[in-house]
C-alpha positions as CSV (number, residue, x, y, z in Angstrom):
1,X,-86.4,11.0,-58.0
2,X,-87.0,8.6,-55.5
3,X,-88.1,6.3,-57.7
4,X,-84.0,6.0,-59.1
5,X,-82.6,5.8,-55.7
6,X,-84.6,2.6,-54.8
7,X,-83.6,1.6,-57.9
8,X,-79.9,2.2,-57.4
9,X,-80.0,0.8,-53.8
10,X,-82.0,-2.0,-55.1
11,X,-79.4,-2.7,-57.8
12,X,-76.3,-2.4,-55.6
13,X,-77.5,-4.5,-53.3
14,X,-78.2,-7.5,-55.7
15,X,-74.7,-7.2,-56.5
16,X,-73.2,-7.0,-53.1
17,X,-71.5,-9.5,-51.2
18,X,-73.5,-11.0,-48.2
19,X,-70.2,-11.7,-46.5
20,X,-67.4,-9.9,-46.2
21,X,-63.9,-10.2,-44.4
22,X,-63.8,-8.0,-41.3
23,X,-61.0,-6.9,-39.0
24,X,-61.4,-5.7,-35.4
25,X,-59.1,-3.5,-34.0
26,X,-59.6,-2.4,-30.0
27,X,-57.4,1.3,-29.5
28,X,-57.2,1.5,-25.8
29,X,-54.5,2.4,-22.8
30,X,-56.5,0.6,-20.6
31,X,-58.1,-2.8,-22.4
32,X,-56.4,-6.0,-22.6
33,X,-57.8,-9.1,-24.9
34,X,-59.9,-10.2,-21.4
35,X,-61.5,-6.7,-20.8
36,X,-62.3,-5.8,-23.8
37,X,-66.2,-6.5,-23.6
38,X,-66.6,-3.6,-26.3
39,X,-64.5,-5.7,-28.9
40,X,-65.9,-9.4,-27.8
41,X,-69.7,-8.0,-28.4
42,X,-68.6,-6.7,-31.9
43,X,-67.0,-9.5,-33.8
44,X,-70.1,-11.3,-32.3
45,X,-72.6,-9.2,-33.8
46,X,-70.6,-9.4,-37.0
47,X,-70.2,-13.7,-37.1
48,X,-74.2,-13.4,-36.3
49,X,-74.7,-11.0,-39.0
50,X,-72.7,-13.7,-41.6
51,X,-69.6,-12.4,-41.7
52,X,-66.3,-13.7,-41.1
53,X,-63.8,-11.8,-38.2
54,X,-60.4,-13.1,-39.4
55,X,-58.4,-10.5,-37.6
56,X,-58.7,-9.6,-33.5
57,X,-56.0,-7.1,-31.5
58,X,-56.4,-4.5,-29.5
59,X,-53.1,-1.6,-29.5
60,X,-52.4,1.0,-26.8
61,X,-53.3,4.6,-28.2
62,X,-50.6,5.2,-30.3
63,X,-50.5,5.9,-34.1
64,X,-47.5,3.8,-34.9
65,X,-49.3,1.0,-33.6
66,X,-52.8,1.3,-34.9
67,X,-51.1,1.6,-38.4
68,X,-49.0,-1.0,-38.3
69,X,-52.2,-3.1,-37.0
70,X,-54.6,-1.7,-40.2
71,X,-51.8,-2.9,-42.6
72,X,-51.7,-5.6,-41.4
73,X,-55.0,-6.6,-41.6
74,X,-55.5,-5.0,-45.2
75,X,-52.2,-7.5,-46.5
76,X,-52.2,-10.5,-46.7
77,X,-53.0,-13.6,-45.1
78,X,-55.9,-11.3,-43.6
79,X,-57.6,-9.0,-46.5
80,X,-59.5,-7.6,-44.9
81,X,-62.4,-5.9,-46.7
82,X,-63.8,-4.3,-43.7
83,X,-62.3,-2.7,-40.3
């Protein structure tokens, strides 16, 4: 049994991108683009890992917002693959 999931893991990841799009979205009442050290280190840690950060915004805590940001990001000029 193990011998198929190395297989499988070794398969899909021959045929998985090594880059992908990625979106970061900050949720916060309290963080503005300048303070937010949490989202700064991330899309850092993704551009070092090879991937590309093509969207950045932080939104207060509220679901309008936050969903209006992810569909954003998903459409177009953004598609993003990941956020």
């Amino acid at each position: 049994m193990a011998g198929r999931s190395s297989k499988a893991a070794h398969e899909h990841k021959e045929h998985a991108p090594t880059s992908v799009r990625c979106a970061v979205l900050t949720v916060s009442d309290s963080r503005t683009l300048a303070t937010d050290e949490t989202g700064r280190i991330l899309r850092l840690c993704l551009q070092r890992a090879g991937h590309k950060v093509v969207y950045y915004d932080y939104v207060p805590d509220l679901v309008r917002e936050v969903r209006y940001c992810v569909r954003e990001a998903h459409g177009p000029p953004y598609r993003c693959d990941l956020l």
